[in-house]
N, C-alpha and C positions, 0 to 999 in steps of 0.2 A: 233831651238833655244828654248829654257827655259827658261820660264820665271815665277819665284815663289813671290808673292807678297800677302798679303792680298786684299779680294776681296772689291772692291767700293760699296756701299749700292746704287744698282741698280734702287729699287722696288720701287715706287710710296710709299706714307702712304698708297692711295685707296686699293692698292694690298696687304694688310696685312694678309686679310682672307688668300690669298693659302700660304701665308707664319706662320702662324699662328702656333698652339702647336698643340702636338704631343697627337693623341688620344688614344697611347696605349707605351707601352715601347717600347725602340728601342732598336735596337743589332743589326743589318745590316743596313750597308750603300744604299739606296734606292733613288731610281729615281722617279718621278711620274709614272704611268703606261704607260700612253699614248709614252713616250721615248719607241723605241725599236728597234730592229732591221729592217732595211728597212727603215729607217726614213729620213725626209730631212730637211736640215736645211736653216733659211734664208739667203740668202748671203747678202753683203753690209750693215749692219746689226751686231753691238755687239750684242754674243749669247748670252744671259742668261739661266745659268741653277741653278737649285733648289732642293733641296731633303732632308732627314731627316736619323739621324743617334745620337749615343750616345751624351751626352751631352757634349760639351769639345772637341770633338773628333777632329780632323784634315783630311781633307776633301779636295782630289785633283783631280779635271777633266785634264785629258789629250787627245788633238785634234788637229788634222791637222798641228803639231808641236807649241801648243801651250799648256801649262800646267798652273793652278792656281791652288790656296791652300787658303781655308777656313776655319775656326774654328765655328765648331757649337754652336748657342746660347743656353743659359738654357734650351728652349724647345726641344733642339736637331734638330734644322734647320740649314738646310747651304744653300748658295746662290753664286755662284762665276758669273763674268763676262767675255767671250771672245772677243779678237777684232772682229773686222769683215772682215770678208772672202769675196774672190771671188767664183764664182760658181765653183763646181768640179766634174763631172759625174762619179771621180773612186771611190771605194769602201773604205770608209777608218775605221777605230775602233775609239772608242771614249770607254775612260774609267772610271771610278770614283771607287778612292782607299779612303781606312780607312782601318777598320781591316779586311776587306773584299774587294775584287772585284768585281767590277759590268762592265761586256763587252758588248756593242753593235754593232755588225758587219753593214757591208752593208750600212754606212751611208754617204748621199750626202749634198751636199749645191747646193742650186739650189733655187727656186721661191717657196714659201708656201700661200695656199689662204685655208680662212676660207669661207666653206658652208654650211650656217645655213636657217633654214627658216621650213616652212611646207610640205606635201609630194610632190609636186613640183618640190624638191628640192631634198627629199628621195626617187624620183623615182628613178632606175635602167635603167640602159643601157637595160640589160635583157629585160625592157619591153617595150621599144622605137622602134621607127621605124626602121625598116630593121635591127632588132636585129642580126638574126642570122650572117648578114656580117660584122655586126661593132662586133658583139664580135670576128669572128677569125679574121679579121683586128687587133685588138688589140694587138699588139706585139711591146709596147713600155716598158721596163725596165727601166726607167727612172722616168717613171710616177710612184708615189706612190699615195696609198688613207689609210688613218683612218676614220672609223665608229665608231663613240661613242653609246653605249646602250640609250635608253630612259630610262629618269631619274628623276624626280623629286622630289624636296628636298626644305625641309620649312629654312633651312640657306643653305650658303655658303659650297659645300663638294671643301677637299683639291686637292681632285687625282680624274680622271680617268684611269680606264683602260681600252685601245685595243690595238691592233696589226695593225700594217702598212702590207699592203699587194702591192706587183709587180703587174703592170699591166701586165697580158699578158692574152689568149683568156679561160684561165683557173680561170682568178679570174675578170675580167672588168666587166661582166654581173650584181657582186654587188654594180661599183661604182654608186655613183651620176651620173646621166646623166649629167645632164645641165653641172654641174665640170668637170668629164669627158670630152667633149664635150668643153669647153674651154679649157682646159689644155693640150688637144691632137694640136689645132691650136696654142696656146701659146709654145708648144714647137717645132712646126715645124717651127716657126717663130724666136725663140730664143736661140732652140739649146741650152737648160739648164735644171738638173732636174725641177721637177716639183712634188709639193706636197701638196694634197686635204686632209684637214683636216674636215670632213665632221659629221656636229652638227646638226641634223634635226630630224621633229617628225613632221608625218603629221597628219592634222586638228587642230594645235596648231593655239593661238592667236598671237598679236605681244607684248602684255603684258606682258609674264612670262617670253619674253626672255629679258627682259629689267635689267638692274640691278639697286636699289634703288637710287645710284648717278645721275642715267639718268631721274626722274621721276622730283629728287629736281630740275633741268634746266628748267623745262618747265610749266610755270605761269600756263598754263591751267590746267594741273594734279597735282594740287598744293592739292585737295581735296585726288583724289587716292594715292600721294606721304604720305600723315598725317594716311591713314589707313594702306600702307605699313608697315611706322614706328613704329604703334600699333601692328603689328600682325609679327613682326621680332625681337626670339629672339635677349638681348641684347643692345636693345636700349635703350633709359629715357623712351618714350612713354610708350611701351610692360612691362618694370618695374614697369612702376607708375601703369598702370591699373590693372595687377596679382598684386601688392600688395594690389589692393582698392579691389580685390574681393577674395583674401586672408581673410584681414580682415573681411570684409563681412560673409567671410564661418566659419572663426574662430568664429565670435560674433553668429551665429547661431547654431554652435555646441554647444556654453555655455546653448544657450537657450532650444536645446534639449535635454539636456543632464538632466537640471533641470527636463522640460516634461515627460521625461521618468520616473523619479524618482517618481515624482509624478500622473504619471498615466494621465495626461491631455494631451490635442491634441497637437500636431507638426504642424506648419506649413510649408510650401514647402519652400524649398531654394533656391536661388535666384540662376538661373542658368547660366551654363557659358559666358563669354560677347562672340556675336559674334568678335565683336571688336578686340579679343585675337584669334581668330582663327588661327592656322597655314596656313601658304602659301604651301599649299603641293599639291594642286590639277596642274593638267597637263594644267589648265588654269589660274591659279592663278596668278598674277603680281608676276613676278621678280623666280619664283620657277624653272623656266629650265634655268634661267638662275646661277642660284644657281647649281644646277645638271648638267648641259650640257658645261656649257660654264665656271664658276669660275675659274675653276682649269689650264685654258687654260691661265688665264690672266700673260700678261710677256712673252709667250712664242715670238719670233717671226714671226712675217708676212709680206707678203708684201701689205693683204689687204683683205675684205671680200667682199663676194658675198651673194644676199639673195633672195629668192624667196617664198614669203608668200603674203598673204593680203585676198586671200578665206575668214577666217574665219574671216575677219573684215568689210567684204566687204559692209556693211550696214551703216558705222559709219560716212561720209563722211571727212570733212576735221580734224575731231578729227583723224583721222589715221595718217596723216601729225603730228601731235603733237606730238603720241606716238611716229612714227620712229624718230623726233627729238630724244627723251627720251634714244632708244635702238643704236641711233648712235654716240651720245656726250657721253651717259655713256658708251658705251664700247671703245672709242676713252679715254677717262681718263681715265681711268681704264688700259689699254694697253700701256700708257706715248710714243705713238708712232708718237704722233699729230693726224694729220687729216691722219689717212691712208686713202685708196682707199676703198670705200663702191659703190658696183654696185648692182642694183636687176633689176628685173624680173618686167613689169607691168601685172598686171593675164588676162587672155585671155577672150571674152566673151563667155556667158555661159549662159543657160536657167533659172534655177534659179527659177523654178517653176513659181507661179502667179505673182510672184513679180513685181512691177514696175520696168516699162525698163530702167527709168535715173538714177534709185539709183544708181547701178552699172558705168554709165556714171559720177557720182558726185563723183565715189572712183574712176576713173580710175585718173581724174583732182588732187584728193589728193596726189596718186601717184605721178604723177608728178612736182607736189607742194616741194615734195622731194629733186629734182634735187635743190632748193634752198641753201640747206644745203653743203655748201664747198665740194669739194672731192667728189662729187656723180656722177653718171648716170643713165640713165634708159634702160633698154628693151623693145621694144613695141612689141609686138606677136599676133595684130591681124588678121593677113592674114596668120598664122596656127595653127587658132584655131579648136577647136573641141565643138561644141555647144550644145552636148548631153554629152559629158565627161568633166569633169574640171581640168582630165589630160589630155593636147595634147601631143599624143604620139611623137611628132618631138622636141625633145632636140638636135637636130645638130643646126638648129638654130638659137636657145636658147644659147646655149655655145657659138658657133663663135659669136652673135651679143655680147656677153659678152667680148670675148678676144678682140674683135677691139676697146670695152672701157680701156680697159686695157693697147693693145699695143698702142693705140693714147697717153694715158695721164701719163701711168706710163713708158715705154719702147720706148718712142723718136720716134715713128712715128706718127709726125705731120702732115702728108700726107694723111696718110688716114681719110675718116668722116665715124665718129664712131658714131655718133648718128641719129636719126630719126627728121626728118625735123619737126622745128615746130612753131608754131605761133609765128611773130613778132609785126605787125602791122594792122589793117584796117583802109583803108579808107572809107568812105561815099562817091558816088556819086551819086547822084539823084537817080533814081530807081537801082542803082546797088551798089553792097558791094565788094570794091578790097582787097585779104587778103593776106599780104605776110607773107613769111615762111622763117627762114635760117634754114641753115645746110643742103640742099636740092641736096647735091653735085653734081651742075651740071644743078638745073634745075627739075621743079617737071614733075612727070609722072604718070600715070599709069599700074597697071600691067599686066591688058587683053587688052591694046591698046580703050579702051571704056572713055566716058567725067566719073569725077569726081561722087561717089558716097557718099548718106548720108550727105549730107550738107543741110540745112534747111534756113532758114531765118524768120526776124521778125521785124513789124510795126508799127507803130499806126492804129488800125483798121483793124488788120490783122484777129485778133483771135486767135492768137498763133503763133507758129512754123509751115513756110508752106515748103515742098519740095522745093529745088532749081537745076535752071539749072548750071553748073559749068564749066567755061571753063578757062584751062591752061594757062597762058602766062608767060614763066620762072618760077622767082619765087613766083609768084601769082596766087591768082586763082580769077577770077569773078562771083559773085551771083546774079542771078535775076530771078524772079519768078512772075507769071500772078499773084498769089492770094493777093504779099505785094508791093502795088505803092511805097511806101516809105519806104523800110526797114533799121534799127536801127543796128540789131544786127543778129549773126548769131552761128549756133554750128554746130558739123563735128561728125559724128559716135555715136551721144548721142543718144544710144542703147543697151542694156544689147546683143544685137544678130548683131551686127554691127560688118561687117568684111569688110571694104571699101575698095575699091579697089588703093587708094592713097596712092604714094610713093615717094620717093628722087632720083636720079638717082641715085644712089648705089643700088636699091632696097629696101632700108631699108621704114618700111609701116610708115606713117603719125598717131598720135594716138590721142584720143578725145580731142576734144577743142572746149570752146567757146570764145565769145568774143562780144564789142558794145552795147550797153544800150539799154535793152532790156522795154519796155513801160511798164510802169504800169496804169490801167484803169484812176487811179486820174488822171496822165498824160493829158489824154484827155477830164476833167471836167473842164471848166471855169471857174469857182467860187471857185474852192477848193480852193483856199489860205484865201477863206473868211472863212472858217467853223475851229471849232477849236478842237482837239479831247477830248473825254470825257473817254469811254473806249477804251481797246486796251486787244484782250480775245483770245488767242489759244487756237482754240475747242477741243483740247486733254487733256485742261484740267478742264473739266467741268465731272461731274459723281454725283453719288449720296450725296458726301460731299460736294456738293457747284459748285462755279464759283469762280478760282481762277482768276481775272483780274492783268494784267501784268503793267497797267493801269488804273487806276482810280480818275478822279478827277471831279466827280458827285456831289463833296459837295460846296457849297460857287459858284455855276456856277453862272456869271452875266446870266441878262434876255437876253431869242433870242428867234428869233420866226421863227426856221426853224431846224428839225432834218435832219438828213443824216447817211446813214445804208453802209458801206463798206464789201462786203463779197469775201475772195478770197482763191481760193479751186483747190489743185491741187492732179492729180492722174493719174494712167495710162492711162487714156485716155484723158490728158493734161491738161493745165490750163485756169479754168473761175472764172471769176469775174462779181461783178454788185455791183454800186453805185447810189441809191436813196436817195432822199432828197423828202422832205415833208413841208406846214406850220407843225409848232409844236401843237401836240397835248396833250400837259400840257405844262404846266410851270415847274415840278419840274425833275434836270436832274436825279436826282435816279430813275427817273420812264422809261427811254426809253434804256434799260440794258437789259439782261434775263431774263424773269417776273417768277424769283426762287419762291417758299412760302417764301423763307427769306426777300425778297424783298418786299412783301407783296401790288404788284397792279395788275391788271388786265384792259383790253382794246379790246374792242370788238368797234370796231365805224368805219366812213368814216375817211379818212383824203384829203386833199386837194391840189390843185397845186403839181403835183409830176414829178421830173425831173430823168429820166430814164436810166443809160449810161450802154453798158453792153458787153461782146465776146462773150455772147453766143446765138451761134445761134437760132434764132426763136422768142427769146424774144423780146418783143415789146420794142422798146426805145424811146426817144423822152424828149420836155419837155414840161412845162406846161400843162400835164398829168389832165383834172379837178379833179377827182374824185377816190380814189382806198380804199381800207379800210386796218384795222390792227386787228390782231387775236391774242392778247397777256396773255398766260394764265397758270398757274401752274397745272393745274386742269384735266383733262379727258372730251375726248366732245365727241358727237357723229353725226354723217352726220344728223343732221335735221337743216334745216333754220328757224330757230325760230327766227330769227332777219328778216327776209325778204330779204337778201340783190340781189340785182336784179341776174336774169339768173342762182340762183344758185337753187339745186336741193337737195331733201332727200335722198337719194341712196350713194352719193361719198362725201370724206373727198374731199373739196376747201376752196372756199372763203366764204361759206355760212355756218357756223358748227355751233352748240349747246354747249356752255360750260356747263359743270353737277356743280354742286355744293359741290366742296369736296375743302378740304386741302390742298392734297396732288396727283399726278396723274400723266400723261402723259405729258403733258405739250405742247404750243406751244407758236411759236415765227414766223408768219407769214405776209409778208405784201404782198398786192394782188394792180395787175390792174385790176379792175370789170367789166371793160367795155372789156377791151381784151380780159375778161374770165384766165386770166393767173393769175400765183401762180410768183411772181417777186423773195422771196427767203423764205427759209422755216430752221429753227432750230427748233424739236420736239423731244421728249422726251432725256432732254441732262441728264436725272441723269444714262439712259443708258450708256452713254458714247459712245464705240465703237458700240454700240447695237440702238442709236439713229437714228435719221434723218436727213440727211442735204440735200439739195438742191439749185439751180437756175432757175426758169424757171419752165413749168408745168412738172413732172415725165412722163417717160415713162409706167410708171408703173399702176395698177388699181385707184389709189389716184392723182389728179393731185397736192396736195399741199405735196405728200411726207409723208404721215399719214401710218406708219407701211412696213417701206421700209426698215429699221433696213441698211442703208447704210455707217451709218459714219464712220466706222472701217477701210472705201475702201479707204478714204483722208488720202493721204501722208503728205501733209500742210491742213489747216484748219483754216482761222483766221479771226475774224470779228472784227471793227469796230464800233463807235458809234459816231458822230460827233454833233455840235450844230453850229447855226450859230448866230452870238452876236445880238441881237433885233437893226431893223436899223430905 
């Protein structure tokens, strides 16, 4: 049948760029590049196709007996629509007339998935496990793959070019694995072409692949979306500023021009706004996505796959944000709704000195993901590889992809396609019940051994202790000698955690925590009595000051009791200590970071001190008689020149010498004198990462922490200042 009608205005507004003018004259009727021979189309699915040609010109695709005719705009663009097909494994031609011919042989309708992401995702079959037999294995003509070039571009480009290439044992070793590797199970399942549209660039962020509609969604990157818009031709923003530094250069050249004439100095010109920089770098927001992906928008799919997060892996639930950003704005952008987005969670990995939970805090963002309509996740932590941050096993990887796929896009509601995961805790007295769904069947493990990597946590524990873990369905049971009463608990929080827990499908359990985890106030009696004054992340304290997050030192009613909160965490876990004191002034500006701006100092006893703390060794207790404070901007040196009992000349403690300067080292120490102990130590903070921080005596030659240059080692950092109203 024939059917000739002008074509419906298909294309979103959003999708204007790839429809956009013509950057050079036209005279042949032209397709994007990426259309070509070998190609597949999506079935179920109006095709839309697109291309450029004279202006005026009249413009007919013919396909699988169906023909339309469009008339090109002014810019010499044309756009017609096809109904949508069923899938077709024969070989058919698809044509596009004007005053020329354009033929594409070899084309199918079948299942089309977009794979994008970092090299993960740009790995190759070639270099996957047991290459050599999955490449001659490869003898599926059916399966199609395109590779798009790395690209990166400060706007929107209209076209790319590549070539669709036949799977067989002569070209598979180029595809995507991970795609590969679903696509091979997806058609042995479906019995339908199959065609990998593969967009990848390894060590990229997840930023460049975002496009500027996806940044505008999301309140959080509301800052990054305002500099996008600056530095993209185009916009109001990117206009308004090139014209204010237009002007600018204009008003300057008048002034040199006079200078010249007259032989007098030039001054420098004001140089270009970063603000206006082009988006052109390969990690720039929204630039591969500009290069890599624009031109792809409209095309049909039936859904994307991704596999990135490496090079974010630091950022923790800000990742969660941005994949919002790169998943709404390419779902708008494509007018195909919520298609199917599945990625990959990244495997553990060493990661050098790094702290071991960052990593455990992005694997939770990941999953935080699965929030977002249409999604799923991969978990791959039981084949990872922990000295490579390629795991060479993409089988996998691809099948646990296709079982999200065939579960939710292809009517097998039968199969459980995802990795079992936290639903619930309960509390029982010393023990923690944690159920899981999706566990098909029943949790288990994979070497027949009890549950590994699970922790637990108290009041009075001291942190996260080891726990025992034992099976029952769909629960698991925690309890541990070190936590009487445990609160909360977490699974695999480990940068090197490969747990042995699984769902009876095999599929692995991936990090989780969960239960209210104690904070030291927690277990202070009086805290509801104290009211805060400062509130200081010691990150950000350095040579310009002490920025407080918190402050309200001015207008304090009278009290007659300070209280010090210090709580620090790091690779080697987290401590805290909370002391109180009678008050030693009256005015609250003075019991802060004794800056020079600040302008006090305190060298004295103080009295009645109440002790609470997790770290081991340190003395606790209350009504403490006697400890002293060493509060000073200044540079000291290990002499007791105050006397204060037990201390000695030789070592930085509780006994030091302030010199008399301006400006210096600085300390912020408070001591128990009688226990000989250093209770918590802030020195020299205009270092910043190059300072001192502490709980408790140092291991170190110093017991108050004097030249230990460790703050830099705190992942958190945050102190406290409290007062209690005079009673």
């Amino acid at each position: 049948m024939t059917v000739r009608k002008p074509c419906r205005a298909v294309f979103h507004l959003t999708t204007l760029f790839v429809l956009g003018t013509a950057t050079e004259a036209i005279a042949d009727v032209r397709l994007p590049g990426f259309y070509g021979d070998h190609m597949v189309l999506q079935r179920q699915m109006p095709l839309r196709f697109h291309g450029w040609a004279d202006a005026g010109e009249e413009v007919t695709v013919t396909f699988n007996g169906q023909e339309v005719m469009n008339v090109t705009n002014e810019s010499g663009v044309w756009q017609v629509e096809l109904a949508a097909m069923e899938a077709n494994a024969e070989p058919q031609t698809l044509t596009v007339s004007g005053k020329n011919t354009v033929t594409l042989n070899d084309v199918l309708v079948g299942e089309v998935w977009l794979c994008s992401g970092q090299s993960n995702m740009e790995w190759r079959v070639l270099s996957s496990s047991n290459a050599d037999d999955e490449i001659a294995a490869a003898n599926f003509p059916l399966i199609r793959h395109v590779k798009f070039a790395r690209r990166a571009s400060p706007v929107p480009l209209d076209d790319i070019s590549s070539e669709w290439q036949v799977c067989s044992p002569e070209t598979a070793g180029n595809f995507t694995a991970a795609g590969y590797f679903m696509a091979r199970k997806l058609f042995q399942e479906l019995d339908v072409p199959i065609g990998l549209v593969n967009s990848s660039w390894g060590g990229t962020r997840v930023e460049p692949w975002a496009p500027p509609t996806g940044f505008k969604q999301v309140p959080a990157l509301s800052d990054l979306y305002q500099q996008i818009l600056g530095r993209t031709p185009g916009t109001m923003q990117h206009r308004g500023l090139l014209e204010k530094h237009i002007a600018a250069t204009e008003a300057w050249l008048g002034k040199a021009r006079v200078a010249l004439e007259a032989g007098d100095v030039v001054t420098a010109n004001s140089a270009f706004p970063a603000a206006l920089a082009p988006l052109q770098g390969r990690q720039d927001p929204t630039s591969l996505y500009n290069g890599m992906i624009h031109a792809l928008v409209g095309f049909p799919i039936r859904g994307a796959i991704w596999y990135q997060g490496e090079s974010n892996h630091v950022e923790g639930m800000m990742y969660y944000e941005k994949k919002k950003a790169l998943i709404n704005g390419w779902r708008e952008l494509w007018g195909q709704g919520d298609f199917p987005f599945y990625f990959v969670q990244i495997a553990p990995f060493q990661y050098g000195d790094e702290d071991p939970t960052i990593l455990a805090e992005f694997w939770e963002a990941q999953a935080a993901t699965t929030q977002v309509p249409n999604t799923g996740m991969v978990v791959i932590n039981d084949i990872a590889t922990l000295d490579d941050i390629h795991p060479p096993n993409k089988q996998d990887v691809g099948h646990r992809l296709a079982l999200l796929a065939l579960k939710n896009d292809y009517g097998r509601e039968d199969l459980v396609a995802e990795s079992p995961e936290f639903e619930s805790l309960t509390v029982d007295g010393p023990r923690l019940v944690v159920r899981f769904k999706h566990t098909g069947g029943g949790l288990t493990t994979r070497d027949g051994k009890p549950p590994t990597y699970f922790e637990v946590v108290g009041i009075g524990s001291g942190g996260f202790k080891p726990a025992t873990a034992v099976i029952n369905g769909d629960t698991v049971t925690l309890t541990s000698p070190e936590v009487a009463a445990p609160t909360a608990f977490r699974f695999a929080w480990h940068k090197l955690a490969e747990p042995n827990l699984t769902g009876g499908t095999g599929l692995p359990v991936g990090a989780v925590r969960g239960g209210d985890v104690p904070t030291l106030a927690s277990q202070v009696p009086e805290f509801e009595q104290y009211d805060l004054v400062y509130d200081l992340d010691l990150h950000r304290v350095g040579r310009d000051g002490v920025e407080y997050s918190v402050d309200n030192s001015r207008n304090q009613p009278a009290f007659d009791r300070v209280a010090y909160l210090l709580e620090l965490s790091s690779s080697a876990g987290d401590q805290s200590v909370f002391v109180s004191m009678n008050a030693f002034t009256e005015d609250a500006r003075k019991i802060g970071v004794p800056t020079a701006q600040a302008g006090f100092t305190f060298q004295q006893d103080v009295e009645l001190l109440d002790i609470y703390s997790d770290v081991k060794g340190l003395k606790t207790g209350r009504g403490i008689p006697v400890g002293n404070v060493e509060f000073w901007a200044t540079d000291y040196i290990p002499n007791n020149g105050v006397n204060v009992a037990d201390a000695c000349d030789s070592l930085f403690h509780w006994g030091d010498h302030q010199r008399d300067q301006e400006l210096g080292y600085g300390s912020m120490q408070i001591h128990n004198t009688a226990a000989k102990q250093t209770i918590f130590a802030v020195n020299n903070w205009k270092a910043a990462a190059g300072g001192d921080i502490g709980i408790g005596n140092s291991s170190g030659k110093h017991p108050d922490w004097t030249n230990s240059g460790n703050a830099g080692g705190y992942r958190s950092k945050r102190l406290r200042v409290y007062v209690r109203a005079k009673q």
